[in-house]
C-alpha positions as protocol buffer text, in pm:
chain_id: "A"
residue {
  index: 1
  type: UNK
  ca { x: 797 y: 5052 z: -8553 }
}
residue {
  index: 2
  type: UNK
  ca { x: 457 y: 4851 z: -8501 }
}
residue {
  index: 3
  type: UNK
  ca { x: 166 y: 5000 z: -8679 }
}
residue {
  index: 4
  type: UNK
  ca { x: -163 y: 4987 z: -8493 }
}
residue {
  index: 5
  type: UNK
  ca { x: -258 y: 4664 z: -8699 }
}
residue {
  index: 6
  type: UNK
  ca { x: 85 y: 4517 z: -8541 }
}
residue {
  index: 7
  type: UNK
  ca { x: 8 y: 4656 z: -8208 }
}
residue {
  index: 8
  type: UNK
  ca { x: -356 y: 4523 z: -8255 }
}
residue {
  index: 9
  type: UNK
  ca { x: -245 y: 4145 z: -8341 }
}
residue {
  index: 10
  type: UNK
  ca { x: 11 y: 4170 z: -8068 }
}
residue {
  index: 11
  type: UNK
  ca { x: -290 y: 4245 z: -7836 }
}
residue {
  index: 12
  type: UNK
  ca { x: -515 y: 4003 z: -7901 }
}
residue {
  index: 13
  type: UNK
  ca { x: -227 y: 3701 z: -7935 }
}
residue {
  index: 14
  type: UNK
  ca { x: -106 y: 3816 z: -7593 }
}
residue {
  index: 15
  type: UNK
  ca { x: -470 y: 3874 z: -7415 }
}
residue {
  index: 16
  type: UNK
  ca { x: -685 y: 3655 z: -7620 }
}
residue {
  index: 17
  type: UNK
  ca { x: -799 y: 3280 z: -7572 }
}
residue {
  index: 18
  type: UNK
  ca { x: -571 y: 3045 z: -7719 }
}
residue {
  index: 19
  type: UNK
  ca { x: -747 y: 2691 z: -7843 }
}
residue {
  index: 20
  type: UNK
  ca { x: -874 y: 2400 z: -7656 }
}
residue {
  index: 21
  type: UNK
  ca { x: -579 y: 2152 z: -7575 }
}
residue {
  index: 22
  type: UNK
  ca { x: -630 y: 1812 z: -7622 }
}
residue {
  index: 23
  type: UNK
  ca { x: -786 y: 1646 z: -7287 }
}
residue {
  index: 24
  type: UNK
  ca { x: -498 y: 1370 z: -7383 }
}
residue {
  index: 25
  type: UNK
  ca { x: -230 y: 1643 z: -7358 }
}
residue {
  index: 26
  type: UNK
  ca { x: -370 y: 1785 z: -7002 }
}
residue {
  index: 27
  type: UNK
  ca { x: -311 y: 1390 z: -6908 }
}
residue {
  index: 28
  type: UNK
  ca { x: -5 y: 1350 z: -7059 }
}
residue {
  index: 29
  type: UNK
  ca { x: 158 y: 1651 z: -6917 }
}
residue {
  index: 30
  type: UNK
  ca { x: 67 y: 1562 z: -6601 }
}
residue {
  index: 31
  type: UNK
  ca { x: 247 y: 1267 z: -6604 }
}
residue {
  index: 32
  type: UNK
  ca { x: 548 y: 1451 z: -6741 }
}
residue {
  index: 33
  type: UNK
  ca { x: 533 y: 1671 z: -6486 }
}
residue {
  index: 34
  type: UNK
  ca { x: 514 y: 1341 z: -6204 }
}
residue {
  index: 35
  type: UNK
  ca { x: 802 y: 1222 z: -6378 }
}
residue {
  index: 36
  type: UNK
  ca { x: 1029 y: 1506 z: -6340 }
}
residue {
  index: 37
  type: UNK
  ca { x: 979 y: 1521 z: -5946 }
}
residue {
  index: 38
  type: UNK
  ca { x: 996 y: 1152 z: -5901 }
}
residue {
  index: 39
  type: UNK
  ca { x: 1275 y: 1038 z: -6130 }
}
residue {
  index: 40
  type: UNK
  ca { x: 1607 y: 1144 z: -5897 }
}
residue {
  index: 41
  type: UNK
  ca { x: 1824 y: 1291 z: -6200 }
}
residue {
  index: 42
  type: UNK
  ca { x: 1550 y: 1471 z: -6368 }
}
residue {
  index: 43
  type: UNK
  ca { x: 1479 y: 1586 z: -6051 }
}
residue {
  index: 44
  type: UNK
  ca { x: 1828 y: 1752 z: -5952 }
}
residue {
  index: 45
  type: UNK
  ca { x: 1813 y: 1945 z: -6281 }
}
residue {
  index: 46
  type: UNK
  ca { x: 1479 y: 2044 z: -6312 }
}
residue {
  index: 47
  type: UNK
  ca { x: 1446 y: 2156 z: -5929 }
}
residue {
  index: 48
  type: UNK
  ca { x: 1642 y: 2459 z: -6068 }
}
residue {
  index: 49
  type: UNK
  ca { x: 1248 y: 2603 z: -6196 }
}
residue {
  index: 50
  type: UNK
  ca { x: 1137 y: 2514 z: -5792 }
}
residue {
  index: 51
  type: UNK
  ca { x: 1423 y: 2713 z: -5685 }
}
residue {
  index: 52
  type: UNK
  ca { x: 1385 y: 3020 z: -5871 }
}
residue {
  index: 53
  type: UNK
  ca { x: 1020 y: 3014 z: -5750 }
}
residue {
  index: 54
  type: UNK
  ca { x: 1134 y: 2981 z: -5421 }
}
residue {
  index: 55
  type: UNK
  ca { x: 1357 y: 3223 z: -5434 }
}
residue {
  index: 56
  type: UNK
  ca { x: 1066 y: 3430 z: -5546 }
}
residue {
  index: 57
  type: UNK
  ca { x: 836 y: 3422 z: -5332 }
}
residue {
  index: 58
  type: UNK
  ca { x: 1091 y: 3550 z: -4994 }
}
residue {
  index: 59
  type: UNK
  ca { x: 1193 y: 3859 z: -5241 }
}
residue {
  index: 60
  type: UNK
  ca { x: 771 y: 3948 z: -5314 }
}
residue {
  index: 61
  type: UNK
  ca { x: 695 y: 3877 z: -4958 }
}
residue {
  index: 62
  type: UNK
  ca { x: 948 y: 4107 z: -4829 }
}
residue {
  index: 63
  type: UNK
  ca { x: 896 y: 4366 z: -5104 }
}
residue {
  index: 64
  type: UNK
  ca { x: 482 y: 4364 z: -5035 }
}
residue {
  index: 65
  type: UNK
  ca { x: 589 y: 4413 z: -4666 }
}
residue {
  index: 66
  type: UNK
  ca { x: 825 y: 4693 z: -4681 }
}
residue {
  index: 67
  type: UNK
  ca { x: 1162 y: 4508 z: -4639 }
}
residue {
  index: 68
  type: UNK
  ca { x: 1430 y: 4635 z: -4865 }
}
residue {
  index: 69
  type: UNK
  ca { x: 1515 y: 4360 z: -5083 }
}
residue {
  index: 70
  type: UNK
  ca { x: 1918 y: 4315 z: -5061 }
}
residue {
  index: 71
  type: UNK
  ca { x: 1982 y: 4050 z: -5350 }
}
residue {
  index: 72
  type: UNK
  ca { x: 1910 y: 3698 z: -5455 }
}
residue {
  index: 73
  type: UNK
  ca { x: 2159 y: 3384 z: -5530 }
}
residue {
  index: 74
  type: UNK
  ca { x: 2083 y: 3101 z: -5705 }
}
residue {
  index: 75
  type: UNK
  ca { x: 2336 y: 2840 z: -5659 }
}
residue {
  index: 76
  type: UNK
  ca { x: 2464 y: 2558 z: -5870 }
}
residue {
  index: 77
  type: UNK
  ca { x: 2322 y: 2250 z: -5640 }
}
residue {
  index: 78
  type: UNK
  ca { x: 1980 y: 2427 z: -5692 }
}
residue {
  index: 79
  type: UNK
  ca { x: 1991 y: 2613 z: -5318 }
}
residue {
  index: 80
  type: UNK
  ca { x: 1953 y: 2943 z: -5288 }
}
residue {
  index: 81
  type: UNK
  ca { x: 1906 y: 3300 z: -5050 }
}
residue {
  index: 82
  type: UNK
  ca { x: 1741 y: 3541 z: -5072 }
}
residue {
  index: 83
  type: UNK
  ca { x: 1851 y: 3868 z: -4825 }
}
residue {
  index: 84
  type: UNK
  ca { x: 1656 y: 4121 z: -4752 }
}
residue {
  index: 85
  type: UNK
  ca { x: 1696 y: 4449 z: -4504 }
}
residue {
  index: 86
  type: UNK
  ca { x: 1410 y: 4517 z: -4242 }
}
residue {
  index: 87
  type: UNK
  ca { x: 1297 y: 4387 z: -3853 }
}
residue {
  index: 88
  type: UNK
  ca { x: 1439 y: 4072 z: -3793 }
}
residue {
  index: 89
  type: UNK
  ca { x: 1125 y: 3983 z: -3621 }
}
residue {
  index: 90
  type: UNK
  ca { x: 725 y: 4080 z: -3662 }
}
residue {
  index: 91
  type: UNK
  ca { x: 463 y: 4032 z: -3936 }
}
residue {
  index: 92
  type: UNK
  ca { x: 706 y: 4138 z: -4199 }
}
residue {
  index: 93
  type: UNK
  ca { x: 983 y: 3905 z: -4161 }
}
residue {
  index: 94
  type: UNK
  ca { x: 740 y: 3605 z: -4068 }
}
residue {
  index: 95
  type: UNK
  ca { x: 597 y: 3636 z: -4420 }
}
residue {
  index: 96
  type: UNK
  ca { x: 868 y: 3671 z: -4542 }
}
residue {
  index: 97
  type: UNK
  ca { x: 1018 y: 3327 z: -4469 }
}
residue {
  index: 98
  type: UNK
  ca { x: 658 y: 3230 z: -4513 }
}
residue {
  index: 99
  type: UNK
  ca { x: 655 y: 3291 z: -4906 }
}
residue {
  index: 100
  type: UNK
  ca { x: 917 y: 3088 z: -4999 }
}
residue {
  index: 101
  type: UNK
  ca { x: 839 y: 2716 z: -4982 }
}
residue {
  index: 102
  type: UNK
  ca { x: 484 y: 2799 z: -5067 }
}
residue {
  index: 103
  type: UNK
  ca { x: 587 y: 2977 z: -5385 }
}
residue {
  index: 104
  type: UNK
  ca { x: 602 y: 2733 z: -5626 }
}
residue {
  index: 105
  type: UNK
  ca { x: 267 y: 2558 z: -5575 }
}
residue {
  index: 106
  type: UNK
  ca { x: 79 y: 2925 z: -5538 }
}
residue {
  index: 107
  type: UNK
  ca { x: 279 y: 3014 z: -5863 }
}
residue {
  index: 108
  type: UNK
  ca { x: 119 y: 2710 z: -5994 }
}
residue {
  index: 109
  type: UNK
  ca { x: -231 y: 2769 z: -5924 }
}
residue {
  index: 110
  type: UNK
  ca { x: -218 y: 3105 z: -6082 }
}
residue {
  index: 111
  type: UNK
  ca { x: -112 y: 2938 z: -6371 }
}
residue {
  index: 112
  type: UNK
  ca { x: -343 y: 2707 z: -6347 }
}
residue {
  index: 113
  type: UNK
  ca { x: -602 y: 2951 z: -6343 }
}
residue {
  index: 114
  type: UNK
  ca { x: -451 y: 3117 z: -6677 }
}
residue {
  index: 115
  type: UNK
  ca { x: -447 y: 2801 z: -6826 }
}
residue {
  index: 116
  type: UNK
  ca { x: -859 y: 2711 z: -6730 }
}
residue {
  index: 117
  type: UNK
  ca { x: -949 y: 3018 z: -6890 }
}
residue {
  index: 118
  type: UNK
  ca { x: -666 y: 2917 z: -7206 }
}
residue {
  index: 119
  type: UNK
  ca { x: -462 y: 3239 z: -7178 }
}
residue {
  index: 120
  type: UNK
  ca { x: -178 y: 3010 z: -7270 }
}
residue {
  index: 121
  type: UNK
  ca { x: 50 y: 3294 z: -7418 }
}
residue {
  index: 122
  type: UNK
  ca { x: -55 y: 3567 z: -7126 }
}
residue {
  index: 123
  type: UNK
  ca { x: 89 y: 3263 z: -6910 }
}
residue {
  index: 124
  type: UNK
  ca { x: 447 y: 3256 z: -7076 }
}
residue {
  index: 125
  type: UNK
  ca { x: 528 y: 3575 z: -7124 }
}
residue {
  index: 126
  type: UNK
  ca { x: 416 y: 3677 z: -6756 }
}
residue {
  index: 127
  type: UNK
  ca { x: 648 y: 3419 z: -6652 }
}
residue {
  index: 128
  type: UNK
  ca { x: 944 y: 3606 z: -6898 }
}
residue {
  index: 129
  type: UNK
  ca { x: 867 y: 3914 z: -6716 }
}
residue {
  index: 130
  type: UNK
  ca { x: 901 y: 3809 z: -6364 }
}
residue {
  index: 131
  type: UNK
  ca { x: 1167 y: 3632 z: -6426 }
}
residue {
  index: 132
  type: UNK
  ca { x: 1343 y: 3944 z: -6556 }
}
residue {
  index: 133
  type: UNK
  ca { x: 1218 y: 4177 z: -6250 }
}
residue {
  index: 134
  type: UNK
  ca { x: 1371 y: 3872 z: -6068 }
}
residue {
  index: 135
  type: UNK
  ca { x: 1675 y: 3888 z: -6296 }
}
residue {
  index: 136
  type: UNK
  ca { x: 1777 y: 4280 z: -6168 }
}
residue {
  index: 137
  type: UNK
  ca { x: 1819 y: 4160 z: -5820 }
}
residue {
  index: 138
  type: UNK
  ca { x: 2047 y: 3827 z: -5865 }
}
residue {
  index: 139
  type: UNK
  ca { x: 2379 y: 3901 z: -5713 }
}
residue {
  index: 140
  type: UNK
  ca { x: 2576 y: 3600 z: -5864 }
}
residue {
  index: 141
  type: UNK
  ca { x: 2694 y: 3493 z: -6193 }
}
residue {
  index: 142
  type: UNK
  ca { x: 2484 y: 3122 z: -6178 }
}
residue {
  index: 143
  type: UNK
  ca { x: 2215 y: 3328 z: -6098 }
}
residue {
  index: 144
  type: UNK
  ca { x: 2231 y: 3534 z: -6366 }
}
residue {
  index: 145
  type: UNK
  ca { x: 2339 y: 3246 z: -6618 }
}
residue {
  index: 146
  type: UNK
  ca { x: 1997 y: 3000 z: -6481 }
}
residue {
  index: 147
  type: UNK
  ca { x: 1734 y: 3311 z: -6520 }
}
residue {
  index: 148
  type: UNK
  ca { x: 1845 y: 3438 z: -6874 }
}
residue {
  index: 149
  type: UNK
  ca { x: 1891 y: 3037 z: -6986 }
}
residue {
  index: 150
  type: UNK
  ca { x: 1480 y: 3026 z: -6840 }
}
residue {
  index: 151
  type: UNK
  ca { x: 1324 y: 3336 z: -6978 }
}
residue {
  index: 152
  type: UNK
  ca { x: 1477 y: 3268 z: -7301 }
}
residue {
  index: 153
  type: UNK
  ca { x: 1364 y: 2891 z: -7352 }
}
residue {
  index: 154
  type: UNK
  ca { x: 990 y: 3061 z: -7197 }
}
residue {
  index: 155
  type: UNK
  ca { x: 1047 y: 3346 z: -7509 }
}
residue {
  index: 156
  type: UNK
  ca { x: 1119 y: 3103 z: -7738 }
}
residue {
  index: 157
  type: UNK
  ca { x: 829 y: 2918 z: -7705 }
}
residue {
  index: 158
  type: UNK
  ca { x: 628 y: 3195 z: -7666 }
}
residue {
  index: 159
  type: UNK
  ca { x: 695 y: 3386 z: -7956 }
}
residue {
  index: 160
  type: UNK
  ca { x: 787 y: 3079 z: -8199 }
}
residue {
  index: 161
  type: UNK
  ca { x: 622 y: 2764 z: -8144 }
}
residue {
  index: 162
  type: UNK
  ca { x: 325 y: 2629 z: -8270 }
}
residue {
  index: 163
  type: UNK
  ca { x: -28 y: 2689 z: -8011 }
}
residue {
  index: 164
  type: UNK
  ca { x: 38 y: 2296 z: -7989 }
}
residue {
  index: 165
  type: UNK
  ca { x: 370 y: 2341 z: -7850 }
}
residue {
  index: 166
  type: UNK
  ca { x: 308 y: 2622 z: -7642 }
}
residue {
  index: 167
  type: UNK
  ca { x: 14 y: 2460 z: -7476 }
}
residue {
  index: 168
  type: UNK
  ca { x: 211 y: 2132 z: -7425 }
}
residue {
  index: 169
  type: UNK
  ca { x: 505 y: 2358 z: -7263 }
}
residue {
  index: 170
  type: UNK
  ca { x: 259 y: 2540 z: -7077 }
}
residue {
  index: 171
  type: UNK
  ca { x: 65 y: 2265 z: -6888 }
}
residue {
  index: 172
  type: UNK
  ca { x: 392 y: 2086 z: -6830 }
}
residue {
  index: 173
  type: UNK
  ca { x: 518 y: 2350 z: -6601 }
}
residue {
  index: 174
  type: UNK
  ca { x: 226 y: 2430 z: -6437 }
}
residue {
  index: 175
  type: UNK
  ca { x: 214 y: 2081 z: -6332 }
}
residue {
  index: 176
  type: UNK
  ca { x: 587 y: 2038 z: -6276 }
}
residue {
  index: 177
  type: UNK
  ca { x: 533 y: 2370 z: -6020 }
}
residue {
  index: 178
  type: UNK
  ca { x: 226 y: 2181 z: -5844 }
}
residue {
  index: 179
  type: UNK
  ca { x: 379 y: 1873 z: -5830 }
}
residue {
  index: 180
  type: UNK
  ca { x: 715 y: 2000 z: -5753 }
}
residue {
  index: 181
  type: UNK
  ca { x: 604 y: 2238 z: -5485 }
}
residue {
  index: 182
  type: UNK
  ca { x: 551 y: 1922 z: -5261 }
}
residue {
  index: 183
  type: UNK
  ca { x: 839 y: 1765 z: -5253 }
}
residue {
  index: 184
  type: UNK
  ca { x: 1119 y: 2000 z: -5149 }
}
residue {
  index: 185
  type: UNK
  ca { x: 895 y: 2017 z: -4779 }
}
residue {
  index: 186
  type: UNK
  ca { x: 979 y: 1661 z: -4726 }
}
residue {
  index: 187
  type: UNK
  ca { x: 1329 y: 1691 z: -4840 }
}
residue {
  index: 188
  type: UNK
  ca { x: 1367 y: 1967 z: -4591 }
}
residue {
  index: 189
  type: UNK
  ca { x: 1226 y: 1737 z: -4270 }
}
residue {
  index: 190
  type: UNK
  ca { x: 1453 y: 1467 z: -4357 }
}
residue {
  index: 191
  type: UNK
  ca { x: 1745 y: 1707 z: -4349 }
}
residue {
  index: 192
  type: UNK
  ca { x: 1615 y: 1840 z: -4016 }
}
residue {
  index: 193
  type: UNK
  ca { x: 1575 y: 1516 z: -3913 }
}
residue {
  index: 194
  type: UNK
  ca { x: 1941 y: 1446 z: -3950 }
}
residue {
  index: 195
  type: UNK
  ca { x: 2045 y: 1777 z: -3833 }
}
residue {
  index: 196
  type: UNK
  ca { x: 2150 y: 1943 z: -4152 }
}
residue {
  index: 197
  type: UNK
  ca { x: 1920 y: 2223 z: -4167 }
}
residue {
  index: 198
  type: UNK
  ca { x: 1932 y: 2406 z: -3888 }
}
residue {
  index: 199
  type: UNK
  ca { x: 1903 y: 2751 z: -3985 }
}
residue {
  index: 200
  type: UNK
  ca { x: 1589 y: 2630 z: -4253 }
}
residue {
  index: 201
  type: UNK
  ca { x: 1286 y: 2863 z: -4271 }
}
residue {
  index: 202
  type: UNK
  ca { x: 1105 y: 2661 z: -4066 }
}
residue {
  index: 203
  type: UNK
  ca { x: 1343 y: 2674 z: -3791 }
}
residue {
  index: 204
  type: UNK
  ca { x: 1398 y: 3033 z: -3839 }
}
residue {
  index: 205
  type: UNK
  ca { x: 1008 y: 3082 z: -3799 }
}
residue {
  index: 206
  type: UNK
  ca { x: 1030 y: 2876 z: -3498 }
}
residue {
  index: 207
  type: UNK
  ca { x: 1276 y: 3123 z: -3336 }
}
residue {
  index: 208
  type: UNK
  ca { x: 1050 y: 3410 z: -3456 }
}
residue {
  index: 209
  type: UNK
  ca { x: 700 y: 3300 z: -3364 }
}
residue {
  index: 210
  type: UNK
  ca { x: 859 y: 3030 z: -3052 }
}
residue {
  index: 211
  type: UNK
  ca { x: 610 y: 2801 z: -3236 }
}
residue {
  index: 212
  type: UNK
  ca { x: 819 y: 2453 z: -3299 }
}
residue {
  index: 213
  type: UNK
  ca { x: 970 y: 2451 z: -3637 }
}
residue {
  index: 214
  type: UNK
  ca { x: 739 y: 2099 z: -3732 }
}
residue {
  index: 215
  type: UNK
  ca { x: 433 y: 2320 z: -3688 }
}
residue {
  index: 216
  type: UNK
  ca { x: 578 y: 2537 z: -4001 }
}
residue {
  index: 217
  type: UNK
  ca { x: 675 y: 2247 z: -4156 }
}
residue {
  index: 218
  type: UNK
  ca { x: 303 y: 2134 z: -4192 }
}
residue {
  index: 219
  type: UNK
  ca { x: 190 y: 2479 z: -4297 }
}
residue {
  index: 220
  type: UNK
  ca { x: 412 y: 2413 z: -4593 }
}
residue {
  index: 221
  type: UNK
  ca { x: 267 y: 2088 z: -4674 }
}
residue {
  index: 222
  type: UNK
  ca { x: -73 y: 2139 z: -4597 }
}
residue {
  index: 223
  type: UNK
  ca { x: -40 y: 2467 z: -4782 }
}
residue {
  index: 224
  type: UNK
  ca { x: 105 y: 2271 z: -5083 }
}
residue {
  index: 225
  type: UNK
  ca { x: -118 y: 1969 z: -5118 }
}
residue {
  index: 226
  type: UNK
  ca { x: -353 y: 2253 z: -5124 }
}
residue {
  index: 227
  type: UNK
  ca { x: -284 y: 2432 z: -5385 }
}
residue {
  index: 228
  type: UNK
  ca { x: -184 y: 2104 z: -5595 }
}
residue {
  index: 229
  type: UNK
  ca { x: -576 y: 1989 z: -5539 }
}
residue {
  index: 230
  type: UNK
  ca { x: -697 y: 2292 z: -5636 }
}
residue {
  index: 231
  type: UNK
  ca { x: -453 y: 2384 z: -5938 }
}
residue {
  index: 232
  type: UNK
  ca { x: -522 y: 1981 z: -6055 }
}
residue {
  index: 233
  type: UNK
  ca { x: -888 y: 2066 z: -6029 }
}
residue {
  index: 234
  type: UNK
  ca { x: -865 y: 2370 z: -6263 }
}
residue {
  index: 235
  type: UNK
  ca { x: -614 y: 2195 z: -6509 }
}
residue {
  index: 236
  type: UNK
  ca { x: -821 y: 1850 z: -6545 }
}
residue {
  index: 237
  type: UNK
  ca { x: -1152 y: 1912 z: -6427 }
}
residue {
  index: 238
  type: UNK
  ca { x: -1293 y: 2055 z: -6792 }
}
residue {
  index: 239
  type: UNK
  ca { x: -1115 y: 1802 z: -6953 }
}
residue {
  index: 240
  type: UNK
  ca { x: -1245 y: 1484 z: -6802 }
}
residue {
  index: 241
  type: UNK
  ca { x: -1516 y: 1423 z: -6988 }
}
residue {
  index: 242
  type: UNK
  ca { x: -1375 y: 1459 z: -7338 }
}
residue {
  index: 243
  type: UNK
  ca { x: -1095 y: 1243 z: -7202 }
}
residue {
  index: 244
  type: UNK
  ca { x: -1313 y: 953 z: -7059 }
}
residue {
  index: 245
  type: UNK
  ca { x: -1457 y: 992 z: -7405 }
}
residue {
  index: 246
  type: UNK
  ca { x: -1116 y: 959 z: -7570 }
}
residue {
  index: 247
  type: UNK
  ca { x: -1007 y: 653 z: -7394 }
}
């Protein structure tokens, strides 16, 4: 068992401020993060993380507006569905399809935030934790096999590496999850465009709302770059001076 000093230390290395990163590392994992969305290969890998965010954000909309959450599948070419039990039409199920492409980047600004105020460790393990919540409703075996492969490389890091590592880990996903937010709303107009995506949830919110499917579209985007201005804002804007400074 943890005595109170254990308990105490545990406290403040979860809730306290962690150190000042480097304004060269803020840059650097920037660019890392870039790099992963824009390099094709990286991309089909990493867009796992985007997917479980996705995912997400259509089971917390529907749970926040009384749906019954059903189950979530994460598939092996990164796609995924999330089913939940409720109105097939109204405020509820609108949000619902809402949430999902604008998960990742609003996932990213609150861990942007975490990261301006350098609650670096608070960020990782609330990331292990909703990925297990997540975990208890995935209703296939990838599924399973991608969130327990995530939360444990998060744990890992959290509990074991250095405050340099951590931080380095930490900014790099933040800005992989702003970044990467952005992208999968073009991929999903080109698909439309060439008829492959016909039951997307933009189209799906078109047959709700009988607003045209582009219209959501936009929201995404607009929505996105959003949240990727003010997320970059929070994660470079301290650290441009000492950076200018640097170089």
């Amino acid at each position: 068992m943890l005595s109170i000093d254990g308990v105490t230390d545990l406290w403040d290395q979860l809730f306290g401020a962690q150190p000042d990163p480097p304004g060269l590392l803020v840059l650097l994992t920037a660019v890392a993060g870039f790099l992963a969305v824009a390099i094709r290969p990286i991309w089909r890998i990493a867009r796992n993380a985007v997917t479980i965010a996705h995912e997400g954000g259509h089971a917390l909309f529907a749970l926040l507006t009384g749906r019954k959450l059903r189950g979530i599948r994460l598939e092996f070419d990164t796609s995924g569905l999330t089913l939940s039990a409720g109105r097939p039409t109204g405020p509820g199920m609108m949000l619902t399809l809402l949430g999902g492409y604008i998960a990742p980047s609003l996932v990213g600004v609150l861990g942007a935030w975490l990261l301006g105020g350098n609650r670096i460790t608070l960020l990782l393990w609330l990331a292990v934790v909703l990925l297990l919540l997540m975990l208890i409703n995935i209703r296939n075996l990838f599924g399973v096999i991608s969130l327990v492969a995530t939360g444990a490389i998060v744990f890992v890091v959290s509990w074991y590496a250095s405050a340099e590592v951590q931080a380095a880990f930490a900014y790099a996903g933040v800005w992989f999850l702003l970044i990467g937010g952005v992208r999968p709303v073009f991929e999903l107009q080109t698909l439309r465009n060439r008829g492959r995506m016909r039951d997307s949830d933009a189209d799906q919110l078109a047959r709700i709302t009988h607003v045209p499917a582009l219209f959501w579209v936009g929201i995404f985007l607009v929505v996105n770059l959003a949240a990727l201005a003010v997320g970059a804002f929070l994660l470079a804007g301290q650290w441009l001076p000492e950076l200018s400074t640097t170089l």
